[in-house]
Residue frames relative to the residue before (quaternion, step in Angstrom):
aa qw qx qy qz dx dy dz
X 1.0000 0.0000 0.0000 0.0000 0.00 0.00 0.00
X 0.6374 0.4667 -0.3893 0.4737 3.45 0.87 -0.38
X 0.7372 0.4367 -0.4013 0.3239 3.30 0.48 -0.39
X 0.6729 0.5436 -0.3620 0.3473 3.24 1.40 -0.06
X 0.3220 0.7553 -0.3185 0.4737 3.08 2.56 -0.33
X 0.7427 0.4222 -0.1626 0.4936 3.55 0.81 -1.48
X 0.7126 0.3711 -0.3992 0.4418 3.65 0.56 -0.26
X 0.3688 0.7058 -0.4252 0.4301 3.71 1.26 -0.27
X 0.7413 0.5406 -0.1046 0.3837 3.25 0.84 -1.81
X 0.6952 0.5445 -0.1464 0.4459 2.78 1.00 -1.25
X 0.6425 0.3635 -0.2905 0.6089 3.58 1.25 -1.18
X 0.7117 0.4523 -0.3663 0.3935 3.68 0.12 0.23
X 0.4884 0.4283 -0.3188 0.6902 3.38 1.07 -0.83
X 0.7479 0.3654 -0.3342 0.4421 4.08 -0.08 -0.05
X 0.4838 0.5313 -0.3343 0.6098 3.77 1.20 -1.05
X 0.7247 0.5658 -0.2573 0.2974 3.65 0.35 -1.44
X 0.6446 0.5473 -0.1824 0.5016 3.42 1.55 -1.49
X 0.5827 0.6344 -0.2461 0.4443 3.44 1.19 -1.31
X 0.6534 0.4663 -0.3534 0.4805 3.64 1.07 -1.22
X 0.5839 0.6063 -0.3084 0.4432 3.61 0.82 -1.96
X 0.8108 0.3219 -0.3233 0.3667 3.89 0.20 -0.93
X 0.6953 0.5340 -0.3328 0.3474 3.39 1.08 -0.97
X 0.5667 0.6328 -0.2986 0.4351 3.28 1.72 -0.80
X 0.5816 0.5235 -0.3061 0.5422 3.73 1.46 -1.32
X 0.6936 0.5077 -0.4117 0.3027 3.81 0.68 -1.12
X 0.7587 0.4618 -0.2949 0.3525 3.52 1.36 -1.37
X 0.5693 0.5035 -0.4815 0.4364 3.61 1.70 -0.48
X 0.5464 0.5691 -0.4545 0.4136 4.08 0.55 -0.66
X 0.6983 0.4109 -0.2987 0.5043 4.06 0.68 -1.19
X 0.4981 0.4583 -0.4491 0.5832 3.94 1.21 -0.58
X 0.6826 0.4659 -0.4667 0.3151 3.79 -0.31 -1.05
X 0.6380 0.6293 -0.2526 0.3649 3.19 0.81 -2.21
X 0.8069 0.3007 -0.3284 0.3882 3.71 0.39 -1.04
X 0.6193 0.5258 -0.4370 0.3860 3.36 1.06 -0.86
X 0.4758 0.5652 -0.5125 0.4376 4.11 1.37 -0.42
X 0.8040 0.2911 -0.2163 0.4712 3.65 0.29 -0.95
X 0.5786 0.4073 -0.5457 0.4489 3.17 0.32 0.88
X 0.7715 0.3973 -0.3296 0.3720 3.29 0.98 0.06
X 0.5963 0.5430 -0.2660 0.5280 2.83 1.65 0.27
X 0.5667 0.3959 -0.3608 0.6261 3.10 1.35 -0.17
X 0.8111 0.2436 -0.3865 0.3653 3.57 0.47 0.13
X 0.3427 0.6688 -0.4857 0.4466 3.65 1.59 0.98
X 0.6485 0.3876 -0.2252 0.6153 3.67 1.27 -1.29
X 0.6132 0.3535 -0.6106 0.3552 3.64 0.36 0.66
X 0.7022 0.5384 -0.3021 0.3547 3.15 1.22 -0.86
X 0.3081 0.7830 -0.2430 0.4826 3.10 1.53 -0.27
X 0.8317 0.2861 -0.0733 0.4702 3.08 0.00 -1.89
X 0.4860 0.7653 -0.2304 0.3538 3.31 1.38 -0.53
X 0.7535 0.3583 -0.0509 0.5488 3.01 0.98 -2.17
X 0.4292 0.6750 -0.4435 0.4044 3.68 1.84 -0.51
X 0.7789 0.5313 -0.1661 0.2888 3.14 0.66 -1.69
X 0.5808 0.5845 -0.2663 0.5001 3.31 1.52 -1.12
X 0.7050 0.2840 -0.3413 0.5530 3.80 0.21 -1.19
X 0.5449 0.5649 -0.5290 0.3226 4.06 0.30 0.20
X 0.5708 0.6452 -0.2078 0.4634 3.05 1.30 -1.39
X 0.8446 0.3497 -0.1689 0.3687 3.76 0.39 -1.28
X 0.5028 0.6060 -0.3750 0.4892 3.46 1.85 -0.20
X 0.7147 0.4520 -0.3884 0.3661 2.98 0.87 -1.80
X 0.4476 0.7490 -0.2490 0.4204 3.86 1.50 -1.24
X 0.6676 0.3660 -0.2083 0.6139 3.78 0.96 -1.12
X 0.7625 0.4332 -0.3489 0.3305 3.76 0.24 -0.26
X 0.6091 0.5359 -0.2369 0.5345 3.06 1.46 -0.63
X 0.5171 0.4520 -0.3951 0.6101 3.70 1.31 -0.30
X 0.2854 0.8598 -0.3487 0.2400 3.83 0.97 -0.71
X 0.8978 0.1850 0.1615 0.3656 1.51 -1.17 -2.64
X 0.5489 0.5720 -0.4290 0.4330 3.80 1.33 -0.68
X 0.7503 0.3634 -0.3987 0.3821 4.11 0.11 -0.87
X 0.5671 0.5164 -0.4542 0.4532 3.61 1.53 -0.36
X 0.5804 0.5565 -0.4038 0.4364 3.82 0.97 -0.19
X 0.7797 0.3939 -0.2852 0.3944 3.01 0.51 -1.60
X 0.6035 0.5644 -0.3638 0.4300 4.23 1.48 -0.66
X 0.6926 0.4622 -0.3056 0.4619 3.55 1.39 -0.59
X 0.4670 0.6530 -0.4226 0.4207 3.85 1.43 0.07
X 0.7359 0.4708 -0.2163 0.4360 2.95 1.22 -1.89
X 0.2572 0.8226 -0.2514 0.4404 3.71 1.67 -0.29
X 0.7814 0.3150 0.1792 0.5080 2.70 0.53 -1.43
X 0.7770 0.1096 -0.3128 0.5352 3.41 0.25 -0.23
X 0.3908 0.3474 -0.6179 0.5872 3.89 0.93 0.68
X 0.6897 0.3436 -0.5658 0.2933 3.87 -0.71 -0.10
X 0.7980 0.3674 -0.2362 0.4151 3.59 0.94 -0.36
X 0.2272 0.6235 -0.3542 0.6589 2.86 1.86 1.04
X 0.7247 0.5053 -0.1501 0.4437 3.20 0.34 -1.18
X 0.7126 0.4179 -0.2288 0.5150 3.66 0.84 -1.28
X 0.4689 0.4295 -0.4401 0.6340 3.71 1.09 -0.53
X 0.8971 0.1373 -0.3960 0.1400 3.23 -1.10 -0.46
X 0.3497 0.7673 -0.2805 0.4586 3.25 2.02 -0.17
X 0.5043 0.5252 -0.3017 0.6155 3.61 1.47 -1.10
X 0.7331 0.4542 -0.3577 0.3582 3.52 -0.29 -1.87
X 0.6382 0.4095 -0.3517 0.5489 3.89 0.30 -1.10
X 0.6061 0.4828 -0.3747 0.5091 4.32 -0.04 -0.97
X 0.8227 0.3488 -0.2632 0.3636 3.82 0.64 -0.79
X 0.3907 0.6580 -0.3889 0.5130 3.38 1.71 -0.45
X 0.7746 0.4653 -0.2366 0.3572 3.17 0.25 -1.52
X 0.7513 0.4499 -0.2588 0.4077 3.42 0.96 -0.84
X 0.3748 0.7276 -0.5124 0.2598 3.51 1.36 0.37
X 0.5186 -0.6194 0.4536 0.3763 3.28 -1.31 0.40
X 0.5911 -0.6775 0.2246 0.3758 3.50 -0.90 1.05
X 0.6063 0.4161 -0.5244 0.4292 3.99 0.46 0.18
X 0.6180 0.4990 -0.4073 0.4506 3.80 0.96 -0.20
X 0.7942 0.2666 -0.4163 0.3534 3.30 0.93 -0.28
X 0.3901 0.7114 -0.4284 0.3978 3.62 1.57 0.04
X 0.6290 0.4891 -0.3456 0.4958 3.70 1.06 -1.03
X 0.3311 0.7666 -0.3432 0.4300 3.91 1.37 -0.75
X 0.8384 0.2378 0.0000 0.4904 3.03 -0.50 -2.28
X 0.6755 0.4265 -0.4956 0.3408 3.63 0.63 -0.32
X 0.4862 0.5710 -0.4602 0.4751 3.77 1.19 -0.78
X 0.6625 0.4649 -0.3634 0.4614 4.14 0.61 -0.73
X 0.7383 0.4734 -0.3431 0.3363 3.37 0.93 -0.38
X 0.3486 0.7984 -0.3306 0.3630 3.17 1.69 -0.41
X 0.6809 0.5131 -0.1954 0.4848 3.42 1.19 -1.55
X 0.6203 0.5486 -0.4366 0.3516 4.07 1.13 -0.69
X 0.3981 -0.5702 0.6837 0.2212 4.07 -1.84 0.12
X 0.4321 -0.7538 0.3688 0.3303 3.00 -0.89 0.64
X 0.6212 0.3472 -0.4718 0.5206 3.52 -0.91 0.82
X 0.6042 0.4826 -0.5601 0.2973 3.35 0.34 0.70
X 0.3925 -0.8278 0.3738 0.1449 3.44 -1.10 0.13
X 0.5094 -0.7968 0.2612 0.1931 3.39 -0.40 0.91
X 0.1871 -0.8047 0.5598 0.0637 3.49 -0.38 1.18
X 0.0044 0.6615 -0.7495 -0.0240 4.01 -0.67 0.83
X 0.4764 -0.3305 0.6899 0.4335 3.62 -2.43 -0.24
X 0.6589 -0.5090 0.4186 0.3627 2.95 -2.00 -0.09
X 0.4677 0.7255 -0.3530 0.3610 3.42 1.54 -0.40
X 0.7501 0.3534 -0.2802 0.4837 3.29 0.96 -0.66
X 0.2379 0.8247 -0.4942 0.1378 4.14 1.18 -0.11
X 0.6912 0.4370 -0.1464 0.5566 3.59 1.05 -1.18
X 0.7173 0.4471 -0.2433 0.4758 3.81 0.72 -0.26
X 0.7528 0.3632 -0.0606 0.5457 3.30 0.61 -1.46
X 0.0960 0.8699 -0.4771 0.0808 4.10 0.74 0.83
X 0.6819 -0.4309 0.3669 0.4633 3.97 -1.08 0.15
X 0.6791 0.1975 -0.3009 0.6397 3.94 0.73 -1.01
X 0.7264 0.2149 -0.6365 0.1450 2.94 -0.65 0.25
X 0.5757 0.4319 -0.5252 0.4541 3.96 1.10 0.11
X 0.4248 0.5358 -0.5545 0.4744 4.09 1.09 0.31
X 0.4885 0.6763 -0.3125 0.4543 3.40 1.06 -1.06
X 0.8548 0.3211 -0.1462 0.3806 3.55 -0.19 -1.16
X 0.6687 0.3358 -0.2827 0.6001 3.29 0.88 -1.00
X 0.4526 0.5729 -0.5559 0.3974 4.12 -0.14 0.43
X 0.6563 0.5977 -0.2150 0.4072 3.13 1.26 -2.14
X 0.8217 0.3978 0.0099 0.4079 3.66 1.33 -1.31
X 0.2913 -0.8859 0.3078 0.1886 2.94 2.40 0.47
X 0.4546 0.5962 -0.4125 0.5174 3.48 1.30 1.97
X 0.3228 -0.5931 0.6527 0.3436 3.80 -0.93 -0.13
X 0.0420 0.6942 -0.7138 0.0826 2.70 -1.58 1.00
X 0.1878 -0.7501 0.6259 0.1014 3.90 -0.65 0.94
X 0.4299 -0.6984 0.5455 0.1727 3.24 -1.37 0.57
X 0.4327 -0.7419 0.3794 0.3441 3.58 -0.53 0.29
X 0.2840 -0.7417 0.4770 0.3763 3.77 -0.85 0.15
X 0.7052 0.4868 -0.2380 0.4573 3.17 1.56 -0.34
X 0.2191 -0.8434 0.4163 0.2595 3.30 -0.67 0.59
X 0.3280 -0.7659 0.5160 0.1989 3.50 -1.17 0.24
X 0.4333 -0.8114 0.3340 0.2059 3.70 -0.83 0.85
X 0.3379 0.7215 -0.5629 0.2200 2.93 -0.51 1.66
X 0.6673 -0.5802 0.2098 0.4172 4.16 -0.46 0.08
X 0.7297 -0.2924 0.0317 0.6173 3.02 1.46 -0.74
X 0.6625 0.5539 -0.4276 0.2672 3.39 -1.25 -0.53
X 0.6291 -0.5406 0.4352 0.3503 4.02 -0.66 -0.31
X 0.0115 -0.7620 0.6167 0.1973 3.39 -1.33 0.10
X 0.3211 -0.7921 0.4929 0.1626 3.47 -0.31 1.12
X 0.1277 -0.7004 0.7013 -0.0351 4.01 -0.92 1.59
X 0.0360 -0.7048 0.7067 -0.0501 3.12 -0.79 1.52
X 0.5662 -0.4779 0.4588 0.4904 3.38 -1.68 -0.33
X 0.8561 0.2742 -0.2892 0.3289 3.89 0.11 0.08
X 0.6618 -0.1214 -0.0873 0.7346 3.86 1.79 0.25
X 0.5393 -0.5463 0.5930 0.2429 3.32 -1.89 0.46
X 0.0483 -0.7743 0.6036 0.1839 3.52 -0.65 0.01
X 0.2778 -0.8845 0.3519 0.1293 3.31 -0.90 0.98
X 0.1910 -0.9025 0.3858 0.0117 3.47 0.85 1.15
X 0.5305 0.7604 -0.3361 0.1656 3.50 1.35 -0.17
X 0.7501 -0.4333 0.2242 0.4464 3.70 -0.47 0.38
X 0.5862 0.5020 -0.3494 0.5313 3.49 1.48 -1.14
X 0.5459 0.7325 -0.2867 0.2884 3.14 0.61 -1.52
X 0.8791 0.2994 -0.0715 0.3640 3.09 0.35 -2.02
X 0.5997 0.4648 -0.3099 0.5730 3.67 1.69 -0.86
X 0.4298 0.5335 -0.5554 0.4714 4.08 0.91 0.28
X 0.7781 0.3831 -0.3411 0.3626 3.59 0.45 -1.19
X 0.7099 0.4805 -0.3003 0.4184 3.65 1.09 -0.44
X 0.3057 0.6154 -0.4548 0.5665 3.46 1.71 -0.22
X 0.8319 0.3002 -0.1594 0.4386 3.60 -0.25 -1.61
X 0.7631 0.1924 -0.3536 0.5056 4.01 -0.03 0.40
X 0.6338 0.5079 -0.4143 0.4108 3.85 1.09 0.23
X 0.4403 0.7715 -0.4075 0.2119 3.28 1.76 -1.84
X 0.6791 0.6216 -0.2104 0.3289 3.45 0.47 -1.54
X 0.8306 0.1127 -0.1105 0.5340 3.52 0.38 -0.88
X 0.4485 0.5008 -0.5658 0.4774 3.72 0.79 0.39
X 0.6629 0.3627 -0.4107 0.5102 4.16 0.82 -0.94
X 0.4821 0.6239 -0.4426 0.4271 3.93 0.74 -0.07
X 0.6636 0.4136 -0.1857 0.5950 3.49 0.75 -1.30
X 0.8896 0.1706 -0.1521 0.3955 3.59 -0.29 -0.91
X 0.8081 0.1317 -0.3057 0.4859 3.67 0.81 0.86
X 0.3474 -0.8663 0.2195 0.2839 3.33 1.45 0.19
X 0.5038 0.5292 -0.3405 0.5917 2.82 0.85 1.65
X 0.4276 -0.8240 0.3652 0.0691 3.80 -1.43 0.63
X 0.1411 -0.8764 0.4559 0.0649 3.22 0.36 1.02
Protein backbone atom coordinates (compact mmCIF):
# COMPACT_ATOMS: atom_id res chain seq x y z
CA UNK A 1 0.00 0.00 0.00
CA UNK A 2 2.65 2.36 0.38
CA UNK A 3 3.88 1.99 -2.72
CA UNK A 4 0.77 2.78 -4.18
CA UNK A 5 0.61 5.82 -1.57
CA UNK A 6 4.01 6.91 -3.23
CA UNK A 7 3.07 6.53 -6.79
CA UNK A 8 -0.23 8.57 -6.16
CA UNK A 9 2.28 11.24 -5.07
CA UNK A 10 4.41 10.86 -7.44
CA UNK A 11 1.69 10.89 -10.34
CA UNK A 12 0.45 14.08 -8.96
CA UNK A 13 3.47 15.80 -7.90
CA UNK A 14 4.23 15.04 -11.84
CA UNK A 15 0.46 15.84 -13.20
CA UNK A 16 1.19 18.92 -10.85
CA UNK A 17 4.69 19.80 -12.67
CA UNK A 18 3.05 19.13 -16.11
CA UNK A 19 0.34 21.88 -15.13
CA UNK A 20 3.24 24.44 -13.52
CA UNK A 21 5.22 23.94 -16.96
CA UNK A 22 2.47 24.00 -19.41
CA UNK A 23 1.02 26.98 -17.56
CA UNK A 24 4.87 28.70 -17.50
CA UNK A 25 5.09 27.49 -21.33
CA UNK A 26 1.62 29.28 -22.27
CA UNK A 27 2.49 32.49 -20.01
CA UNK A 28 6.28 32.66 -21.74
CA UNK A 29 4.37 32.15 -25.54
CA UNK A 30 1.67 34.95 -24.07
CA UNK A 31 4.73 37.17 -22.96
CA UNK A 32 6.83 36.26 -26.20
CA UNK A 33 3.95 37.50 -28.48
CA UNK A 34 2.83 40.35 -26.55
CA UNK A 35 7.09 41.23 -26.75
CA UNK A 36 6.70 41.18 -30.51
CA UNK A 37 3.95 43.00 -30.77
CA UNK A 38 5.55 45.63 -29.23
CA UNK A 39 8.30 45.56 -31.02
CA UNK A 40 6.87 45.19 -34.06
CA UNK A 41 4.87 48.08 -33.27
CA UNK A 42 8.06 50.26 -31.90
CA UNK A 43 9.76 49.68 -35.58
CA UNK A 44 6.58 50.99 -37.00
CA UNK A 45 6.73 53.80 -34.94
CA UNK A 46 10.14 54.06 -35.50
CA UNK A 47 9.92 53.79 -39.10
CA UNK A 48 7.20 56.18 -38.87
CA UNK A 49 8.98 58.91 -36.86
CA UNK A 50 12.12 57.81 -39.34
CA UNK A 51 10.04 58.79 -42.13
CA UNK A 52 8.55 61.98 -40.67
CA UNK A 53 11.92 63.75 -39.51
CA UNK A 54 13.09 62.65 -43.25
CA UNK A 55 10.26 64.38 -44.64
CA UNK A 56 10.87 67.77 -42.64
CA UNK A 57 14.73 67.89 -43.34
CA UNK A 58 14.34 66.93 -46.78
CA UNK A 59 11.21 69.90 -46.49
CA UNK A 60 13.95 72.28 -44.67
CA UNK A 61 16.43 71.97 -47.50
CA UNK A 62 14.32 72.63 -50.14
CA UNK A 63 13.12 75.87 -48.24
CA UNK A 64 17.13 76.13 -48.10
CA UNK A 65 18.45 75.62 -51.04
CA UNK A 66 15.44 77.90 -52.60
CA UNK A 67 16.21 81.33 -50.29
CA UNK A 68 19.97 80.50 -51.14
CA UNK A 69 18.73 80.75 -54.87
CA UNK A 70 16.37 83.25 -54.60
CA UNK A 71 19.44 85.53 -52.17
CA UNK A 72 21.96 84.57 -54.92
CA UNK A 73 19.51 86.05 -57.86
CA UNK A 74 19.08 89.12 -55.81
CA UNK A 75 23.15 88.85 -55.68
CA UNK A 76 23.17 89.22 -58.75
CA UNK A 77 20.82 91.39 -59.99
CA UNK A 78 22.17 94.14 -57.33
CA UNK A 79 25.65 93.53 -59.08
CA UNK A 80 24.06 94.55 -62.30
CA UNK A 81 22.46 97.24 -60.59
CA UNK A 82 25.55 98.23 -59.49
CA UNK A 83 27.36 98.24 -63.03
CA UNK A 84 24.46 100.49 -64.36
CA UNK A 85 24.81 102.93 -61.96
CA UNK A 86 28.62 102.58 -61.73
CA UNK A 87 28.41 103.38 -65.70
CA UNK A 88 25.93 106.45 -65.09
CA UNK A 89 28.56 108.14 -62.50
CA UNK A 90 31.86 106.82 -65.13
CA UNK A 91 29.60 108.70 -67.77
CA UNK A 92 28.92 111.91 -65.81
CA UNK A 93 32.41 112.08 -65.28
CA UNK A 94 33.34 111.61 -68.78
CA UNK A 95 31.30 114.57 -69.96
CA UNK A 96 32.95 117.11 -71.82
CA UNK A 97 33.81 119.96 -69.53
CA UNK A 98 31.04 122.70 -70.55
CA UNK A 99 28.44 119.78 -70.20
CA UNK A 100 29.59 119.11 -67.03
CA UNK A 101 29.99 122.84 -65.83
CA UNK A 102 26.21 123.39 -66.96
CA UNK A 103 25.76 120.05 -64.44
CA UNK A 104 27.45 121.63 -61.40
CA UNK A 105 25.96 124.92 -62.17
CA UNK A 106 22.22 123.42 -62.24
CA UNK A 107 23.64 121.98 -58.51
CA UNK A 108 24.46 125.31 -57.73
CA UNK A 109 21.18 126.69 -58.35
CA UNK A 110 20.12 124.72 -55.11
CA UNK A 111 23.08 126.80 -52.82
CA UNK A 112 22.08 130.34 -50.28
CA UNK A 113 24.20 132.72 -50.26
CA UNK A 114 26.99 132.44 -47.80
CA UNK A 115 27.40 129.07 -48.35
CA UNK A 116 30.43 127.51 -49.54
CA UNK A 117 31.51 125.27 -52.06
CA UNK A 118 32.94 121.89 -51.54
CA UNK A 119 34.45 120.07 -54.94
CA UNK A 120 36.99 116.52 -55.01
CA UNK A 121 40.30 117.23 -56.15
CA UNK A 122 39.33 115.83 -59.52
CA UNK A 123 37.45 118.65 -60.30
CA UNK A 124 40.37 121.58 -59.08
CA UNK A 125 41.07 122.45 -62.83
CA UNK A 126 37.34 122.54 -63.90
CA UNK A 127 35.37 123.73 -61.06
CA UNK A 128 37.62 127.29 -60.48
CA UNK A 129 36.76 130.54 -58.10
CA UNK A 130 35.26 132.64 -61.33
CA UNK A 131 33.61 130.40 -62.52
CA UNK A 132 31.64 129.75 -58.97
CA UNK A 133 32.00 133.98 -58.90
CA UNK A 134 30.50 133.23 -62.22
CA UNK A 135 27.44 131.45 -60.99
CA UNK A 136 26.60 133.05 -57.95
CA UNK A 137 26.54 136.79 -59.73
CA UNK A 138 24.11 134.86 -62.27
CA UNK A 139 22.00 134.04 -58.84
CA UNK A 140 22.62 137.43 -57.17
CA UNK A 141 24.34 135.42 -53.90
CA UNK A 142 27.91 134.84 -52.39
CA UNK A 143 29.31 131.89 -52.72
CA UNK A 144 33.10 130.95 -51.57
CA UNK A 145 34.95 128.21 -52.89
CA UNK A 146 36.69 125.82 -50.80
CA UNK A 147 40.53 125.44 -50.43
CA UNK A 148 40.01 122.19 -49.10
CA UNK A 149 38.81 119.45 -50.76
CA UNK A 150 36.43 116.80 -49.78
CA UNK A 151 36.20 113.14 -51.06
CA UNK A 152 33.84 112.45 -53.42
CA UNK A 153 33.70 111.78 -57.56
CA UNK A 154 32.11 114.66 -58.57
CA UNK A 155 29.62 117.31 -58.25
CA UNK A 156 29.72 119.90 -55.10
CA UNK A 157 28.79 119.91 -51.58
CA UNK A 158 27.24 123.03 -50.46
CA UNK A 159 28.44 124.23 -46.39
CA UNK A 160 26.15 126.73 -45.31
CA UNK A 161 25.67 128.25 -41.88
CA UNK A 162 22.55 126.10 -40.98
CA UNK A 163 23.00 122.47 -43.17
CA UNK A 164 25.43 121.16 -45.86
CA UNK A 165 23.80 119.90 -48.79
CA UNK A 166 25.22 117.10 -50.49
CA UNK A 167 25.05 117.47 -54.22
CA UNK A 168 27.73 114.95 -54.95
CA UNK A 169 27.56 112.39 -57.69
CA UNK A 170 27.09 109.53 -54.99
CA UNK A 171 24.68 111.56 -53.38
CA UNK A 172 22.73 112.35 -56.43
CA UNK A 173 22.89 108.74 -58.43
CA UNK A 174 21.72 107.21 -54.71
CA UNK A 175 18.56 109.27 -55.22
CA UNK A 176 18.03 108.03 -58.81
CA UNK A 177 19.16 104.45 -57.91
CA UNK A 178 16.26 104.70 -55.22
CA UNK A 179 13.13 106.10 -57.34
CA UNK A 180 14.48 104.39 -60.70
CA UNK A 181 15.87 100.92 -58.91
CA UNK A 182 12.31 99.67 -59.36
CA UNK A 183 11.59 99.92 -62.93
CA UNK A 184 15.10 99.49 -64.39
CA UNK A 185 14.77 95.66 -62.37
CA UNK A 186 11.21 95.69 -64.22
CA UNK A 187 12.91 96.27 -67.57
CA UNK A 188 15.97 94.20 -67.16
CA UNK A 189 14.57 91.09 -65.36
CA UNK A 190 10.96 91.46 -65.59
CA UNK A 191 9.96 91.96 -62.40
CA UNK A 192 9.72 94.56 -59.23
CA UNK A 193 11.74 94.85 -56.51
Amino acid sequence: MENNIVSKIIADAEEKAAAVIAEAENKARFIRQKTDSEIDALRSGAESEKKKRMSAALQAAEVKAALELKKAELGAEKSVMDVVFDGAKRRVRELNKNEYLKLVESMLSYAESGDTVKISALDKDVITESFVKKVADKLKIKLKLSKTYVDITGGVILSGRNADKNLSLEADLKEIRELTEPEAARILFGEVK
